[in-house]
N, CA, C and O atoms as CSV, one atom per row, in Angstrom:
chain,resi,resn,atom,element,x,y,z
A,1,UNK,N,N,8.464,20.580,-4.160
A,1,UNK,CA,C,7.869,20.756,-2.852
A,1,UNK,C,C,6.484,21.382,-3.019
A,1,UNK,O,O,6.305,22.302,-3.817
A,2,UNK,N,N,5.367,20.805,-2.152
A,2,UNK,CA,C,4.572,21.547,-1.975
A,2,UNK,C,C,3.894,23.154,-1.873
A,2,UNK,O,O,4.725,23.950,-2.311
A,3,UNK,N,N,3.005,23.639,-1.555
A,3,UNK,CA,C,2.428,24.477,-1.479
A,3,UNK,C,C,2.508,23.914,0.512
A,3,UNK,O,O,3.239,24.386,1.383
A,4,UNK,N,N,1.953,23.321,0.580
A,4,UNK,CA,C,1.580,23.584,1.938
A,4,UNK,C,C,3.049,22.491,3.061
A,4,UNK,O,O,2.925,21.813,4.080
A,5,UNK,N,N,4.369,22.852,2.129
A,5,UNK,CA,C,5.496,22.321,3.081
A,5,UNK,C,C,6.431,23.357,3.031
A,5,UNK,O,O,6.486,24.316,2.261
A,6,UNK,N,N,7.399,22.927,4.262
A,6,UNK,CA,C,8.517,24.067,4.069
A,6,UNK,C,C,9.667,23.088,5.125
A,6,UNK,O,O,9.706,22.591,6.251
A,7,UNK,N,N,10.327,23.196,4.154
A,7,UNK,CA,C,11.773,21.885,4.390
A,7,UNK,C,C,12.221,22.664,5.677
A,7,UNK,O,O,11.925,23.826,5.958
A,8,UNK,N,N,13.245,21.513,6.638
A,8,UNK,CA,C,13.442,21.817,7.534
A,8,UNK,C,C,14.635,20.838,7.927
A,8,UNK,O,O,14.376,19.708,7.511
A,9,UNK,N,N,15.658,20.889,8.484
A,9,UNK,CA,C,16.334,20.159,8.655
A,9,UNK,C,C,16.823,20.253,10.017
A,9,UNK,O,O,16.939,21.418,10.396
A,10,UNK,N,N,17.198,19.211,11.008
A,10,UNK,CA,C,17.821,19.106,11.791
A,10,UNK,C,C,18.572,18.059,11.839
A,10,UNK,O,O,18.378,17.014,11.218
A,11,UNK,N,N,20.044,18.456,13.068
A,11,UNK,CA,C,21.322,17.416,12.510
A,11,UNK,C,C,21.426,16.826,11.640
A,11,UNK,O,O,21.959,17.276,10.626
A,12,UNK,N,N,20.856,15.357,11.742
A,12,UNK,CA,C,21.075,14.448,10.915
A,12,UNK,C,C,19.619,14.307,10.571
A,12,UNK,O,O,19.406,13.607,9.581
A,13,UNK,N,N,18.489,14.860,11.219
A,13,UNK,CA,C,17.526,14.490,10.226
A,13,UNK,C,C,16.572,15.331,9.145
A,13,UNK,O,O,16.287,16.457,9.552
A,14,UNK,N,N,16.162,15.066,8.159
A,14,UNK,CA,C,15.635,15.710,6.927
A,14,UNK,C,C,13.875,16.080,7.306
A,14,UNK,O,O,13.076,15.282,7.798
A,15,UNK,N,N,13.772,16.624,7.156
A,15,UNK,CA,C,11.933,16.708,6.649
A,15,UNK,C,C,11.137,18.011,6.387
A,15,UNK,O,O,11.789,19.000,6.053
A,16,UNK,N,N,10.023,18.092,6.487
A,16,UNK,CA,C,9.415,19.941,6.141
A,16,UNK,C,C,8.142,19.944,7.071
A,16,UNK,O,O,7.912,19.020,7.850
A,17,UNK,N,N,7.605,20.678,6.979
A,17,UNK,CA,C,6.679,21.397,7.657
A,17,UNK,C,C,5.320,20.828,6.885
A,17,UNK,O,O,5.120,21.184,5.723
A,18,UNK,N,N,4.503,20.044,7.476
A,18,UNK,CA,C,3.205,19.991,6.406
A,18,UNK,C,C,1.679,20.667,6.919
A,18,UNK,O,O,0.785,20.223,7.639
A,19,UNK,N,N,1.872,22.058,6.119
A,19,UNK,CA,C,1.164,23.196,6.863
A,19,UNK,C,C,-0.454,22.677,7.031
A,19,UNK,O,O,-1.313,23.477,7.401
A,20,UNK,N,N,-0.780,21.263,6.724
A,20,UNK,CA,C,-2.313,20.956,6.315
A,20,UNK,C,C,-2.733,20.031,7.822
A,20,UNK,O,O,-3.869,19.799,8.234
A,21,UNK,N,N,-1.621,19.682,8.348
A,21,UNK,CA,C,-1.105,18.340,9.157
A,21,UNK,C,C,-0.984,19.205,10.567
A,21,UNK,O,O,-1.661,19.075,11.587
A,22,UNK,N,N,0.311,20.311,10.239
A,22,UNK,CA,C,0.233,21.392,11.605
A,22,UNK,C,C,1.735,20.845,12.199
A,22,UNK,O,O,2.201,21.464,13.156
A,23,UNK,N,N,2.488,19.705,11.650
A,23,UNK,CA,C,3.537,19.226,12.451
A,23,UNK,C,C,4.440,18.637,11.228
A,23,UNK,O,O,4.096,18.106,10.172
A,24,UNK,N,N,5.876,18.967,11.833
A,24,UNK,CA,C,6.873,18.387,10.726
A,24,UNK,C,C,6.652,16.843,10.363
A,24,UNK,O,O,5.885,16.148,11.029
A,25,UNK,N,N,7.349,16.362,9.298
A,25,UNK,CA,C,7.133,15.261,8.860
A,25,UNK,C,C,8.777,14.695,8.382
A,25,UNK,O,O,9.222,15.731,7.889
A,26,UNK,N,N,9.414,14.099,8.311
A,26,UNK,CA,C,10.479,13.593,8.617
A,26,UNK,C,C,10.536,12.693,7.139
A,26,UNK,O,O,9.581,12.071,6.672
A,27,UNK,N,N,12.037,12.804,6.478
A,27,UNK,CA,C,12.302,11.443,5.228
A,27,UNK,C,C,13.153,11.242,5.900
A,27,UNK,O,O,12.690,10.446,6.716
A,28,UNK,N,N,14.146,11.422,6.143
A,28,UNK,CA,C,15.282,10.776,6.829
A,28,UNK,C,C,14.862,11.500,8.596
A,28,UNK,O,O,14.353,12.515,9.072
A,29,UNK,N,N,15.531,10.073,9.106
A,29,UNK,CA,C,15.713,9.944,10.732
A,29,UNK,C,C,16.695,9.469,11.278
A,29,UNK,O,O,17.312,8.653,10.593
A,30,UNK,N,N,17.186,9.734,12.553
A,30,UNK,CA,C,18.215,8.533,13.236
A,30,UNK,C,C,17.818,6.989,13.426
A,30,UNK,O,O,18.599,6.040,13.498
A,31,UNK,N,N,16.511,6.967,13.486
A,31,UNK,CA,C,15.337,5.535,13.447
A,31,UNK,C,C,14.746,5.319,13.157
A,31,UNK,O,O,13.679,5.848,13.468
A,32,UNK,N,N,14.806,4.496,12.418
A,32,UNK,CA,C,13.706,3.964,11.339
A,32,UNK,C,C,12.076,3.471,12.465
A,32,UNK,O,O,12.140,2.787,13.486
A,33,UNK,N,N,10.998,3.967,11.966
A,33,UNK,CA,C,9.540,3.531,12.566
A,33,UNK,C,C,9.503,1.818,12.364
A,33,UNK,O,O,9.709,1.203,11.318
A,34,UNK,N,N,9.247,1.391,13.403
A,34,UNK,CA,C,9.051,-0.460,13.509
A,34,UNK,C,C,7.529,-0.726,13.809
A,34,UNK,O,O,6.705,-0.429,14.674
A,35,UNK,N,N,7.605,-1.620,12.345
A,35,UNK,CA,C,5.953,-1.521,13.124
A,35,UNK,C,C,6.063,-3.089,14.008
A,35,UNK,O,O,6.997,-3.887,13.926
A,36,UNK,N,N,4.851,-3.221,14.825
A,36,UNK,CA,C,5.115,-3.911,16.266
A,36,UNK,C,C,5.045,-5.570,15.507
A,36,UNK,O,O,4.187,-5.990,14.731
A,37,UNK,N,N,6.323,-6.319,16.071
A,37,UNK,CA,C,6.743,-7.860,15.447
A,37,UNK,C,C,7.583,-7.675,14.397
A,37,UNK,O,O,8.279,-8.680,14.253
A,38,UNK,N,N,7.879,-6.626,13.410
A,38,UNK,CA,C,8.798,-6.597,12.386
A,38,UNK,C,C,7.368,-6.443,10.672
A,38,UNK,O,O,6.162,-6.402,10.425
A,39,UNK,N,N,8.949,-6.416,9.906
A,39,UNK,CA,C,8.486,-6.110,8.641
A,39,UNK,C,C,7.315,-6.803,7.751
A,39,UNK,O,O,6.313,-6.478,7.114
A,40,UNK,N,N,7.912,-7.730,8.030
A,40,UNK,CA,C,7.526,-9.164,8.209
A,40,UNK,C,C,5.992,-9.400,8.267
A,40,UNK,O,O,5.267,-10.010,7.481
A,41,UNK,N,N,5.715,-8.776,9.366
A,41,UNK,CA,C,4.676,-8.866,9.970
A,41,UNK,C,C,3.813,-7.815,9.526
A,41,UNK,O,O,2.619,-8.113,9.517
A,42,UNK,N,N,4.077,-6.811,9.205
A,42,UNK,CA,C,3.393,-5.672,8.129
A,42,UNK,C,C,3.063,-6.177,7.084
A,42,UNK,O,O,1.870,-5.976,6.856
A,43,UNK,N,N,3.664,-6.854,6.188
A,43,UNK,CA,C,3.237,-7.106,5.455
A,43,UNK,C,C,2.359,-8.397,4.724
A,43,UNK,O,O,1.904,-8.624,3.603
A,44,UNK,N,N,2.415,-9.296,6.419
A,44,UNK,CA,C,1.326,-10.331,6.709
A,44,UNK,C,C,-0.311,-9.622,6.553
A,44,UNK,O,O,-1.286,-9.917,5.861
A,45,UNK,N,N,0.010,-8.382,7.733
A,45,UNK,CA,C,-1.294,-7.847,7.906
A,45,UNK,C,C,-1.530,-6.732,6.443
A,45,UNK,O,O,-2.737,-6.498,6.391
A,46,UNK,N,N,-0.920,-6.131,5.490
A,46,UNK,CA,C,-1.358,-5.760,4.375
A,46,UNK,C,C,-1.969,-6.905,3.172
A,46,UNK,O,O,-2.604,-6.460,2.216
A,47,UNK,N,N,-1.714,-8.421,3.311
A,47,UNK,CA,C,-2.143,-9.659,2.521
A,47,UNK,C,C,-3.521,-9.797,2.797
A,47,UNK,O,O,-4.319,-10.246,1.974
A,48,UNK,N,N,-3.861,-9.371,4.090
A,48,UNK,CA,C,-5.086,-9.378,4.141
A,48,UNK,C,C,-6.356,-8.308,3.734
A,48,UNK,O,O,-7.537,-8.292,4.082
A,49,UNK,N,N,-5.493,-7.347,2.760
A,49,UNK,CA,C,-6.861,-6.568,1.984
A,49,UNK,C,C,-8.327,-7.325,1.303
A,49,UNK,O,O,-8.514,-8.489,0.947
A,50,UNK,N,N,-9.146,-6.251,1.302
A,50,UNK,CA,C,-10.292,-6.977,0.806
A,50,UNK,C,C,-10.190,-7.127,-0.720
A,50,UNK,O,O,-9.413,-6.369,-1.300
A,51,UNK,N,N,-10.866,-7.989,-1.405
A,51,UNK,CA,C,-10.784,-8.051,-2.594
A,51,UNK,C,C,-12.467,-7.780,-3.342
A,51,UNK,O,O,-12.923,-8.049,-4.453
A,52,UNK,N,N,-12.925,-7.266,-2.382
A,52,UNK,CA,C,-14.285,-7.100,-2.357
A,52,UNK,C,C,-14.374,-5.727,-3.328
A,52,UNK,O,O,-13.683,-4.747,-3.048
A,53,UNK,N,N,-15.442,-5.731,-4.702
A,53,UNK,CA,C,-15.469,-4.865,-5.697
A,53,UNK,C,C,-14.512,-5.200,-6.837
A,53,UNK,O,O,-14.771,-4.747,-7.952
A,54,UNK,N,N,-13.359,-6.004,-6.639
A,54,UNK,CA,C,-12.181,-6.396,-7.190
A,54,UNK,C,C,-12.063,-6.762,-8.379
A,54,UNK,O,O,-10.912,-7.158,-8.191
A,55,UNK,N,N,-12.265,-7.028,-9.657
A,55,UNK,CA,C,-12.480,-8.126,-10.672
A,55,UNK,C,C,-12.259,-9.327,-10.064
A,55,UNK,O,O,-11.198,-9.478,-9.458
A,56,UNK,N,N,-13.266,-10.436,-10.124
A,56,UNK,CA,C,-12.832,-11.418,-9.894
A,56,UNK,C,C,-11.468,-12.185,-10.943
A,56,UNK,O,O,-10.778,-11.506,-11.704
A,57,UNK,N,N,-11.291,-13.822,-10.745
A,57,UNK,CA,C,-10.533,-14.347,-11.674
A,57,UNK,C,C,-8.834,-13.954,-10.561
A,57,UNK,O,O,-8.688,-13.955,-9.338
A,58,UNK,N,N,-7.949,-13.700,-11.563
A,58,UNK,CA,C,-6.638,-13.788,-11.244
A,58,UNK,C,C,-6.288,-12.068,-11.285
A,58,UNK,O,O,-6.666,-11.171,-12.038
A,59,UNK,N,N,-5.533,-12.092,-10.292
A,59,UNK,CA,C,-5.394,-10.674,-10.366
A,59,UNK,C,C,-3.257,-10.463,-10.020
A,59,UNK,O,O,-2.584,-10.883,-9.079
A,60,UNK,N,N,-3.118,-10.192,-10.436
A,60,UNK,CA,C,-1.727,-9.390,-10.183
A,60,UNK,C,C,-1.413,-7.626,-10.444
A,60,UNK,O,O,-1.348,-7.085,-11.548
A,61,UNK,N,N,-1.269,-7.037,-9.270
A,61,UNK,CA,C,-1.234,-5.444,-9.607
A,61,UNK,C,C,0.039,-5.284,-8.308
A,61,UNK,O,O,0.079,-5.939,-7.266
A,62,UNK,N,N,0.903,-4.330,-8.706
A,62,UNK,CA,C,1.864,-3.217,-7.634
A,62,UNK,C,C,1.401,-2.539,-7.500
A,62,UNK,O,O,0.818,-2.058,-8.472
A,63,UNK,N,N,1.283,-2.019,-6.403
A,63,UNK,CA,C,0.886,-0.883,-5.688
A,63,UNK,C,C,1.568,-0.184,-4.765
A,63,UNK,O,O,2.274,-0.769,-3.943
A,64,UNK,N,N,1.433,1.232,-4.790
A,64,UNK,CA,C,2.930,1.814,-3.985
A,64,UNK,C,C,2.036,2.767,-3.211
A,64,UNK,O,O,1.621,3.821,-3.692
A,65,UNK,N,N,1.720,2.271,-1.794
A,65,UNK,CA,C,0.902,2.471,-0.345
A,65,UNK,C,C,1.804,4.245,-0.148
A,65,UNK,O,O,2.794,4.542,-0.816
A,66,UNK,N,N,1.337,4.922,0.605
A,66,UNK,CA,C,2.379,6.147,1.131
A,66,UNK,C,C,1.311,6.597,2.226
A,66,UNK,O,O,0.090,6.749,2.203
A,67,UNK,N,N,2.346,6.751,3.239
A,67,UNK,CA,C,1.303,7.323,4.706
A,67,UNK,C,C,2.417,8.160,5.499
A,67,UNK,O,O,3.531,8.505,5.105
A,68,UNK,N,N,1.915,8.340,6.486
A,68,UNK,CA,C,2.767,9.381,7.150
A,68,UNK,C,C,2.956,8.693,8.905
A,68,UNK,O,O,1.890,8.791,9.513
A,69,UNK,N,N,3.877,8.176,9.582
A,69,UNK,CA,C,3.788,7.350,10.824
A,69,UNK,C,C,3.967,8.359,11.795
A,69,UNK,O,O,5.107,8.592,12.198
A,70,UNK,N,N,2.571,9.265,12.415
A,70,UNK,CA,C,3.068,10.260,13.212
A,70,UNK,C,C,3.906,9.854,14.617
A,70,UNK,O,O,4.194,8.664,14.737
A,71,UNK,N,N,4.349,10.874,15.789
A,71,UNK,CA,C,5.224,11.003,16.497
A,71,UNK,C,C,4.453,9.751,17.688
A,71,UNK,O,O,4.946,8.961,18.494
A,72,UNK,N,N,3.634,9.942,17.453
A,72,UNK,CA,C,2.785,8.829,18.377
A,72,UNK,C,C,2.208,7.274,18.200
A,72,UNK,O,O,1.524,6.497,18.866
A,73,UNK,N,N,3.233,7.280,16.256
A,73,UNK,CA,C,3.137,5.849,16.110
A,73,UNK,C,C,1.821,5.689,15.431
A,73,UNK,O,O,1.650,4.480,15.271
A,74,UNK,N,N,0.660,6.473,14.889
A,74,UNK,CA,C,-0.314,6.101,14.161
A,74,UNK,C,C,-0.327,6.414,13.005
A,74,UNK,O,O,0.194,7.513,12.815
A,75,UNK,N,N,-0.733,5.882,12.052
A,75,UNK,CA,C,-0.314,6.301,10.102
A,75,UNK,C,C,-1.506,7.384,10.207
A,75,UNK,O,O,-2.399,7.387,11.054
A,76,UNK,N,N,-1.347,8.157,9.318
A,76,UNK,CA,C,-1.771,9.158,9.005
A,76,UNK,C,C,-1.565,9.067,7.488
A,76,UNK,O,O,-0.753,8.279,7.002
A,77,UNK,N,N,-2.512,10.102,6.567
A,77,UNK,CA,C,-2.310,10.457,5.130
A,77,UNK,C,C,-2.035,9.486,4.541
A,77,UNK,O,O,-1.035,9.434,3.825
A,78,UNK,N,N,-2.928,8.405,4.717
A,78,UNK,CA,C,-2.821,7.077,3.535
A,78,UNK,C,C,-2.904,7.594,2.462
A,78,UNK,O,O,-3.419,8.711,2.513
A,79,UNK,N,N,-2.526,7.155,1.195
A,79,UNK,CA,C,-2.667,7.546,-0.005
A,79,UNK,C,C,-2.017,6.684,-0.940
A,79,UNK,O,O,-1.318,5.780,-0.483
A,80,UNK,N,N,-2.130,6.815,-2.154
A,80,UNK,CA,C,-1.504,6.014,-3.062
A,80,UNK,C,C,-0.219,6.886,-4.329
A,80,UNK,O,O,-0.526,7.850,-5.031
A,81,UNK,N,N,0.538,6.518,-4.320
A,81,UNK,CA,C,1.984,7.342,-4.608
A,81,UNK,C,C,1.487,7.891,-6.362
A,81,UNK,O,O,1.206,6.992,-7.155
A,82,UNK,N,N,1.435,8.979,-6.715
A,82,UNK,CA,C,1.677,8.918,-8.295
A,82,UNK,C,C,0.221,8.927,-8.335
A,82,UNK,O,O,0.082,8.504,-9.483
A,83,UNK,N,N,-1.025,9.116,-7.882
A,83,UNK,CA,C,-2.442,8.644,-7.909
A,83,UNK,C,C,-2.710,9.791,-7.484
A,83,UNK,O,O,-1.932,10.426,-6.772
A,84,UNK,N,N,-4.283,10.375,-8.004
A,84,UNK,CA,C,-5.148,11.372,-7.482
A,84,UNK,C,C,-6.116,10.768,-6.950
A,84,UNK,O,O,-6.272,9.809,-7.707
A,85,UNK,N,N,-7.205,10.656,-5.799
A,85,UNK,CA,C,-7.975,10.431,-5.374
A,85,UNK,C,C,-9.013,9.754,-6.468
A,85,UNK,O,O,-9.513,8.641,-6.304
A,86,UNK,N,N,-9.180,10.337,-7.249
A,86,UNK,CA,C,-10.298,10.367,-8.101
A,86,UNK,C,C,-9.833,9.102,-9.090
A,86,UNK,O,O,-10.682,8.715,-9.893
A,87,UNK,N,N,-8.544,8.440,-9.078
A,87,UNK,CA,C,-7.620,7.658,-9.842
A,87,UNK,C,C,-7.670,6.640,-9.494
A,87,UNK,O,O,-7.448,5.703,-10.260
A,88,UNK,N,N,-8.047,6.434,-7.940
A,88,UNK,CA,C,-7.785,4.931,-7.381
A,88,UNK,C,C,-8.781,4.500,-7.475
A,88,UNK,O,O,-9.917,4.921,-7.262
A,89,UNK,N,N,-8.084,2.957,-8.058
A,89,UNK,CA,C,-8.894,1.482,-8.122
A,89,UNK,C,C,-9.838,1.281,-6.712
A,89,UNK,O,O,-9.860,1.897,-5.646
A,90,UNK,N,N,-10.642,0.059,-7.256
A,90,UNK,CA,C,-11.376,-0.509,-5.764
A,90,UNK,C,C,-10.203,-0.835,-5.186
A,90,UNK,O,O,-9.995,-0.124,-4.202
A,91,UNK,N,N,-9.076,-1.880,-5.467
A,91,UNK,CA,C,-8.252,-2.344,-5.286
A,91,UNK,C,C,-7.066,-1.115,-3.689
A,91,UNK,O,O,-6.675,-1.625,-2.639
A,92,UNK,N,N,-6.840,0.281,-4.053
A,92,UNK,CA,C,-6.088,0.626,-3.887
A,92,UNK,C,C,-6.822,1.036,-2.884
A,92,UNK,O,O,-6.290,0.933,-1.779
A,93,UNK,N,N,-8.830,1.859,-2.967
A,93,UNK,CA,C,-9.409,2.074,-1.879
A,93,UNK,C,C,-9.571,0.846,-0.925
A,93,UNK,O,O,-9.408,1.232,0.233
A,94,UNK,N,N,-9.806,-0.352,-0.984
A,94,UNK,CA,C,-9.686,-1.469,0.038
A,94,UNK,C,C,-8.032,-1.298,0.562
A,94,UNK,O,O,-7.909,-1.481,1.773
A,95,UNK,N,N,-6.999,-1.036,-0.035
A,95,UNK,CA,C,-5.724,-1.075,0.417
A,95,UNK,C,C,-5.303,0.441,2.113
A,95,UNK,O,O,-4.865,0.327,3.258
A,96,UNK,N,N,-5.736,1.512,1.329
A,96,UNK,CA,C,-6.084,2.235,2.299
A,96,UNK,C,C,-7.576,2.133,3.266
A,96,UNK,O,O,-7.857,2.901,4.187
A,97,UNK,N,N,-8.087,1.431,2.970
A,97,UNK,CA,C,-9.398,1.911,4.242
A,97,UNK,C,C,-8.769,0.718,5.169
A,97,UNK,O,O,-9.235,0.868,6.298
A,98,UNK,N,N,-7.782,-0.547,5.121
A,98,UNK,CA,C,-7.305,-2.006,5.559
A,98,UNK,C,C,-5.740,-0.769,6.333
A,98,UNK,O,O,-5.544,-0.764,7.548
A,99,UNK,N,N,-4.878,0.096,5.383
A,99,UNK,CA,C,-3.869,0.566,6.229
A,99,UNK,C,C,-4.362,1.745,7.522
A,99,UNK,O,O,-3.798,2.244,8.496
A,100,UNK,N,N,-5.240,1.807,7.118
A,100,UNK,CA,C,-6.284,3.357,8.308
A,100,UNK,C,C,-6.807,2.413,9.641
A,100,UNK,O,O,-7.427,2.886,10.593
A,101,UNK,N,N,-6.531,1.384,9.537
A,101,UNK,CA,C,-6.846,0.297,10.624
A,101,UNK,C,C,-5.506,-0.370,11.080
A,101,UNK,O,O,-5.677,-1.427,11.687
A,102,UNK,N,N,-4.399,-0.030,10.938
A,102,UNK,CA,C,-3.155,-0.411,11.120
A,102,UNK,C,C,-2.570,-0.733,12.662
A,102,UNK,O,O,-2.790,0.229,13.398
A,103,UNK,N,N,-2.219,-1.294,13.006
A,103,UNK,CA,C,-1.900,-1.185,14.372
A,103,UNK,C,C,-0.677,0.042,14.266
A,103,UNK,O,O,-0.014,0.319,13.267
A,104,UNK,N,N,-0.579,0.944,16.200
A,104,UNK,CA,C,0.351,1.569,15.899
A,104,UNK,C,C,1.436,0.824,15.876
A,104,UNK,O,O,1.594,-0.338,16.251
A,105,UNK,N,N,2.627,2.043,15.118
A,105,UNK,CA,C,3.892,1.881,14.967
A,105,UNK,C,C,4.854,2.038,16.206
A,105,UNK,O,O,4.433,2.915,16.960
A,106,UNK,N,N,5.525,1.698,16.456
A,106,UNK,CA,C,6.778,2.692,17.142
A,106,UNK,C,C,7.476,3.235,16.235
A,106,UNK,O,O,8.123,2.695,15.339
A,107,UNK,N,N,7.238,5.127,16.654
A,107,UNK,CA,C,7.596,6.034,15.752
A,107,UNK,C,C,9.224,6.294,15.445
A,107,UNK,O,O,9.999,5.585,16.087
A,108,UNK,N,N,9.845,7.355,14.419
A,108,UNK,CA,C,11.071,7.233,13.923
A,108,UNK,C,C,11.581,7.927,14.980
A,108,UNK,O,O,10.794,8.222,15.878
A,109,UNK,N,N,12.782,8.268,15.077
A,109,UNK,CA,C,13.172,8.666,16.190
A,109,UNK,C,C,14.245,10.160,15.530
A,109,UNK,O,O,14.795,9.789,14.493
A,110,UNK,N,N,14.576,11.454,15.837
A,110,UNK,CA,C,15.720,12.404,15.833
A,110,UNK,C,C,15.575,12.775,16.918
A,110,UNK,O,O,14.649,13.049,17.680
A,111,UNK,N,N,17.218,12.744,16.903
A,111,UNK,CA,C,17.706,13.259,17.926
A,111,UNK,C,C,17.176,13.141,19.068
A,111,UNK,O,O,16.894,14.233,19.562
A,112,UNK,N,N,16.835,11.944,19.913
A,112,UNK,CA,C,16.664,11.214,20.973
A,112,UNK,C,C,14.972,11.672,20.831
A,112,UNK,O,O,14.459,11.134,21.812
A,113,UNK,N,N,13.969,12.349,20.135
A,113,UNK,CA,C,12.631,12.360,19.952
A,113,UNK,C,C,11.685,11.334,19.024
A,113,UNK,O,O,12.086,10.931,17.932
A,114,UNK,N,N,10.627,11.028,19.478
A,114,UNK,CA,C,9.805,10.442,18.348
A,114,UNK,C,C,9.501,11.801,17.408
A,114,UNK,O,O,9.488,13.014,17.617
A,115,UNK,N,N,9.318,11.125,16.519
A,115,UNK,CA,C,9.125,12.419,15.039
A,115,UNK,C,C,8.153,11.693,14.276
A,115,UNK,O,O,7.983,10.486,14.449
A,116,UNK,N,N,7.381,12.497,13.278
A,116,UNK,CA,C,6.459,11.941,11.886
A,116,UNK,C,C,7.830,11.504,10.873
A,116,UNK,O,O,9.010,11.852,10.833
A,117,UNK,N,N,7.014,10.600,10.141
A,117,UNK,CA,C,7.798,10.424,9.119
A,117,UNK,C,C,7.026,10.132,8.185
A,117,UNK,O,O,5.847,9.825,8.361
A,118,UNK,N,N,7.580,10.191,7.101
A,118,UNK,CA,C,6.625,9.394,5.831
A,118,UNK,C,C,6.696,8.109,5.825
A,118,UNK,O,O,7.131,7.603,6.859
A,119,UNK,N,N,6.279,7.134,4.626
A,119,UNK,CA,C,6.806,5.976,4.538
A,119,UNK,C,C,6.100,5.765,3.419
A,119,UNK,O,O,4.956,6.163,3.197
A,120,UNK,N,N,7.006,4.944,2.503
A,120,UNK,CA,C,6.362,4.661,1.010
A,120,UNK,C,C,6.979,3.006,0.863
A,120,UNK,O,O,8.087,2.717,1.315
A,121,UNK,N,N,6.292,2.222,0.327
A,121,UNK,CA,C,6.375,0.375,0.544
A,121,UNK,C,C,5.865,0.796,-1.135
A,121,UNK,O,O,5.531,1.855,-1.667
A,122,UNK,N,N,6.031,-0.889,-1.704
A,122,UNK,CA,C,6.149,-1.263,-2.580
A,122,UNK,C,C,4.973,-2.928,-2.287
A,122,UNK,O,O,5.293,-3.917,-1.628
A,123,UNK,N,N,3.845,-2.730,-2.925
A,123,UNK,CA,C,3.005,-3.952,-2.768
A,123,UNK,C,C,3.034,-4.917,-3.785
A,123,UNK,O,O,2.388,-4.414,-4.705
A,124,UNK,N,N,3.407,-5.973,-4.111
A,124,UNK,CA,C,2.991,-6.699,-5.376
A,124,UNK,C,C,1.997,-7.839,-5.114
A,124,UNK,O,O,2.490,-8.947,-4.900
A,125,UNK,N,N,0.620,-7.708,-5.102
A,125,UNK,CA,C,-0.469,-8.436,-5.121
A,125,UNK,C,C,-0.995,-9.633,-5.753
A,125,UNK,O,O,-2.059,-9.474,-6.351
A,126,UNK,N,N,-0.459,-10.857,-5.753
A,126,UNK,CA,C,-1.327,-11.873,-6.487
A,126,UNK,C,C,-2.134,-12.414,-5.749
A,126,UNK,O,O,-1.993,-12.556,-4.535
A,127,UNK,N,N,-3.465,-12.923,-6.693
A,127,UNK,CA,C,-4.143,-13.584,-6.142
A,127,UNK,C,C,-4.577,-14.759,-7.333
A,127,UNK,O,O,-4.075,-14.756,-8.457
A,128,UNK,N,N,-5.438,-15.601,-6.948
A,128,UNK,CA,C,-6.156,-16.789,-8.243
A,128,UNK,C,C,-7.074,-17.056,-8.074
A,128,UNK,O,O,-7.645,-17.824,-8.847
């Protein structure tokens, strides 16, 4: 755990305090965050990153996106999982400056409230 979290639990749902943010943040929920049309559809609109700075040629890379879907349904704290700022590819900065433009979500839900949550996806990128 962080420096700037402090776990917190209610009923059934999990999360901590993210003292940088000012509001809890949620891993487990009673409801999962939908983003608007389905999964599906998230990950239509993540295909469309830029490839601009990119190596040209053929490219195949995973990439593991992590943001935070606050209580009001907008991502917050894009970032890249396992990565320091100073670490990420062009690749991963086109991936976040494309998720910071996200349409909102409908947020996770405890105990009959919208809540933050995290969310961590799994990208596998080809292109030719």
């Amino acid at each position: 755990m962080k420096d700037n979290q402090v776990f917190a639990q209610q009923a059934s749902c999990k999360g901590y305090y993210n003292k940088q943010l000012k509001f809890f943040v949620y891993s487990e929920v009673d409801t999962m965050p939908k983003y608007p049309g389905g999964i599906a559809k998230f990950y239509k609109f993540m295909s469309n990153v830029s490839l601009n700075g990119v190596n040209n040629g053929r490219l195949q890379s995973t990439v593991l996106p992590t943001f935070i879907i606050d209580a009001s349904g907008r991502v917050k704290n894009v970032g890249i999982s396992n990565k320091l700022p100073k670490d990420y590819t062009q690749l991963d900065r086109n991936l976040i400056k494309l998720l910071e433009t996200c349409p909102n979500w409908v947020p996770a839900r405890c105990n009959n409230k919208n809540v933050a949550m995290s969310f961590q996806t799994r990208l596998t990128l080809c292109y030719q």
